[in-house]
N, C-alpha and C positions, 0 to 999 in steps of 0.2 A: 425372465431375463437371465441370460449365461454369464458365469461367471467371469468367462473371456472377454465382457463388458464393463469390467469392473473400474471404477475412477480411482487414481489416487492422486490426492492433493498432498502436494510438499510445500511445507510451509503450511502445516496444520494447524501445529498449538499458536499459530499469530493470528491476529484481531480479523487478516481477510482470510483467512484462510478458515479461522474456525467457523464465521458467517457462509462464507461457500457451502462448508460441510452439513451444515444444518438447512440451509435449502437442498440440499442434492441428496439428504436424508430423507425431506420429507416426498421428496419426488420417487422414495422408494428405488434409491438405484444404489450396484453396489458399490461401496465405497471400503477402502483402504488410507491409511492418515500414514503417513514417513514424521516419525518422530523419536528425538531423541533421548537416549534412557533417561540422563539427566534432566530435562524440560518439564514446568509441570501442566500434565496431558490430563490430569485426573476428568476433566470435563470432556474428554470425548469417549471415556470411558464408559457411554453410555448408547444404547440401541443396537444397531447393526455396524458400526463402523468398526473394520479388523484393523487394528496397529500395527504398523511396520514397524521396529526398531533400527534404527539407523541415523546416517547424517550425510549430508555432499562432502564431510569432508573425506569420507568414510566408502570411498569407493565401491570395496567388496559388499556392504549391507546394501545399495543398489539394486543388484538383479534380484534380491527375493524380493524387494519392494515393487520392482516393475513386473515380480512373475506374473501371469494368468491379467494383467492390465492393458485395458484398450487406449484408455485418454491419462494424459499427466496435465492434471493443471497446478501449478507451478507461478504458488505466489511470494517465496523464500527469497529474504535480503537479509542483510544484515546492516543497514539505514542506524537499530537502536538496535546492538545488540544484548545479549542476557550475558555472554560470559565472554573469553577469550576471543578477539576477533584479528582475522587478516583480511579482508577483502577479494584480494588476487585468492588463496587458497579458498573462502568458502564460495564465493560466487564465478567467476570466472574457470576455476579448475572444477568445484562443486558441478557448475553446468554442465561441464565437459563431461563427466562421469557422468550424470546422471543421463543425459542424452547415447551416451554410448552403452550404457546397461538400457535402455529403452528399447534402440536397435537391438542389441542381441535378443530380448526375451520379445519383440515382436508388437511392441507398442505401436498402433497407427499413428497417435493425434497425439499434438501439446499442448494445451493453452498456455500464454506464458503472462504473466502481469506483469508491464514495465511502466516507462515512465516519460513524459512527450518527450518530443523529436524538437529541440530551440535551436537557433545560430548559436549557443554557447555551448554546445554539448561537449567538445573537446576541451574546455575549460573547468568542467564541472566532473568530479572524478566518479562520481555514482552516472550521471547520464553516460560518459563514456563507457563504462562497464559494461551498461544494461546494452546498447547499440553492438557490443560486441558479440555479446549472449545471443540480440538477434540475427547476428551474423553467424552466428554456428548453427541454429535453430534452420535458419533458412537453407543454410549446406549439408544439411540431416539428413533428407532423405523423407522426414516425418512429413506429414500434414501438421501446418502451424498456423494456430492463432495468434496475434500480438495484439497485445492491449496495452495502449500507450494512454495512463490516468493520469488526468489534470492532478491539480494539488486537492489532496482532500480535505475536507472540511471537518473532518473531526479530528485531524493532525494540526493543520496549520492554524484551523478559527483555536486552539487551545492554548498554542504557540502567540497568540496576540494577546495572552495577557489572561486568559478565561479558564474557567472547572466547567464551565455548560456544557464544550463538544466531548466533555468525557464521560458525563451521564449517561449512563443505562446499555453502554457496553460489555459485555460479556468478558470478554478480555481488549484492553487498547494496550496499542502500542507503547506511550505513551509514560506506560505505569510499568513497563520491562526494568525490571532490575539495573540499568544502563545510571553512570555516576552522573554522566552529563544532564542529562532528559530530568534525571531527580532534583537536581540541584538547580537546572531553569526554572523548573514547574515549581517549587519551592520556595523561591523567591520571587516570582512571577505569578502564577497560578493562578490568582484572584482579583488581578488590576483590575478589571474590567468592568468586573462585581463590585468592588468594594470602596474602588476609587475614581471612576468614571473613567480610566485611563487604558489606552489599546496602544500594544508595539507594532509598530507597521514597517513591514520595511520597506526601503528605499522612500521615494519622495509619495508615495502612496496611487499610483494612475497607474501600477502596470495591470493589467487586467489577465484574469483566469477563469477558467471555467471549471469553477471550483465545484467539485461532485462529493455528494455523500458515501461513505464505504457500503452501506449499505445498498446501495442502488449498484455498486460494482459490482459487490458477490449478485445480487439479480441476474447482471447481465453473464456472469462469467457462469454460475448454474446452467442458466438459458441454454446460453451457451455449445456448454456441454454436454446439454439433453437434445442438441440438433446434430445428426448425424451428419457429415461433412463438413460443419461449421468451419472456417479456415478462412485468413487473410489477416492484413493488419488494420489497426482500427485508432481511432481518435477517442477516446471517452470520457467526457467531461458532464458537467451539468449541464441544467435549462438553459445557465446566463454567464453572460463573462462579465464579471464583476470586479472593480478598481480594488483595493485592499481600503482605499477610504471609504467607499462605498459599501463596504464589508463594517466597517465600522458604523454607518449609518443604519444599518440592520441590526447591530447588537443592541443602538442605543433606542430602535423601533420596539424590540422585545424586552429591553428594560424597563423601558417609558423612563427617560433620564439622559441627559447631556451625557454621549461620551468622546474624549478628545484623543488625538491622535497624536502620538509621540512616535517623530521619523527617524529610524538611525538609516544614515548615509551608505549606500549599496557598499561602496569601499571600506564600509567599517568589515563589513563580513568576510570580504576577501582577508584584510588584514588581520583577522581572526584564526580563518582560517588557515593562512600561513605561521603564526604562533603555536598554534593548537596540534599541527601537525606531529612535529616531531614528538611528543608526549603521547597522543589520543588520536588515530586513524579517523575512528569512529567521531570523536567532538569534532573533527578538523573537516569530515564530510558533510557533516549536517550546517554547519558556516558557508561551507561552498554553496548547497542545496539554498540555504537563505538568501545567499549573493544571487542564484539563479530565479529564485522566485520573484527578486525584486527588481530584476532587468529586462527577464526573458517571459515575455507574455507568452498563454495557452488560451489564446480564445476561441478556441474550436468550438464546430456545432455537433454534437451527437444524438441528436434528438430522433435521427433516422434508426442510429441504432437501436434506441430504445423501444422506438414505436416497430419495428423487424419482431422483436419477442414482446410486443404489447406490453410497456413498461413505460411508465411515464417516471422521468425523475423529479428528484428534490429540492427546491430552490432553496436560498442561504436562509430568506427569512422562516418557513416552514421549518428548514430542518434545527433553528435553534430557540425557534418555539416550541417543538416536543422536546427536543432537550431541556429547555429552562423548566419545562412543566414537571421532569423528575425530579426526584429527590435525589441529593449530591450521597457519595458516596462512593 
């Protein structure tokens, strides 16, 4: 295989990005990681993956990133981020550069991981983002994948109160250096387990088609091992499931009562708008809860999956292997 085949994933050292790289390792293809000096990459510092050093916000590190590269898959947000963050500068300008260093050094193909398509999306300031990103994506010139993931299940089920969806991760999200995300998980973290108690939001009926990360990087590898792969797509789990109903699976895999504690979809907004001026970042992830709790994703993608022979992870399966690790 020529080097002018070469993949590189940005958004490397994050939880889907690092799971992409290790199947599109094992598939023996080459691979390139865009990571930043500062991040720590020490885990992919192993096999055949070459490291870019660079960053979106960092224009010029770009073109060597994209030198001798066929495909960009391109799973970089800053949702939780690790240091300094602006949103419009990493994401939105980030893109921008990064798609125009792609153009110059001859990039065919993008995959890009977003996030669904709701009637709230202009209320919610990460889904407007992502929608714009695919508006340039699409006016590129490139050949583009979009990958539009329900809520994942080892972000959100951990976010109800639980340590189960964060077993046996390599790196999660989750556990990013970010003040917010430490200080929920902190005081939260173990409802689940310890007290029969799950935070749900809104009145608990909106329904998602809640997918495992792991069955993403599947499809996104797939993917990118099929030459012409291109369009946009829906990708969620087997089932679209209530967030009470979500709850009745934890307390299947506990074997134990667990009860459901609702905060009012309006509390997040109102969150939201306090959080703002202090914390971008706490102020997006309140909007992101406002939208999870109003705006259903009950998509089918089961076509997808059965396309590259992959069957996905249903809620109770995936927090039965998880409960089966050891925490840590």
């Amino acid at each position: 295989m020529s080097e002018r085949s070469r993949i590189l994933v940005v958004g490397a050292t994050g939880q889907l990005g690092t799971a992409v790289l290790r199947r599109l390792a094992r598939r023996g293809l080459p691979l390139r990681a865009l990571v930043r000096r500062g991040s720590d990459h020490r885990h992919l510092e192993v096999g055949a993956i070459d490291l870019a050093f660079g960053d979106l916000r960092e224009p010029a590190s770009l073109d060597a990133a994209c030198r001798d590269v066929a495909t960009i898959i391109a799973t970089a947000n800053a949702v939780v981020p690790r240091g300094p963050y602006r949103a419009h500068e990493t994401e939105d300008l980030g893109y921008a550069s990064l798609i125009a260093a792609g153009r110059r050094q001859g990039v065919r193909r993008v995959l890009y991981m977003s996030v669904p398509q709701t009637p709230v999306d202009d209320r919610v300031p990460v889904y407007a983002r992502k929608r714009r990103i695919e508006a340039a994506l699409a006016a590129s010139g490139l050949e583009v994948a979009v990958f539009r993931g329900s809520l994942f299940m080892d972000d959100w089920f951990a976010l109800m109160g639980s340590s189960i969806p964060l077993r046996g991760a390599e790196v999660h999200t989750l556990r990013r250096p970010f003040w917010f995300s430490r200080v929920f998980l902190g005081a939260v973290g173990h409802l689940i387990e310890r007290r029969g108690i799950a935070l749900v939001p809104g009145d608990g009926t909106t329904r998602h088609a809640f997918v495992a990360l792991e069955d993403v990087a599947d499809v996104l590898a797939a993917a990118a091992a099929t030459p012409g792969f291109s369009g946009t797509f829906d990708l969620g789990g087997p089932e679209a499931l209530s967030w009470n109903e979500v709850v009745e699976r934890f307390a299947a895999v506990l074997g134990r009562r667990v009860r459901a504690i609702h905060t009012p979809a309006a509390v997040y907004r109102f969150q939201s708008a306090m959080l703002r001026p202090f914390s971008e970042a706490a102020s997006n992830l309140m909007s992101l809860s406002w939208a999870a709790a109003v705006a259903g994703t009950p998509f089918d993608s089961r076509a997808l999956f059965a396309r590259f022979g992959l069957t996905p992870t249903d809620a109770a399966a995936f927090l039965a292997r998880r409960a089966a690790m050891p925490e840590g």
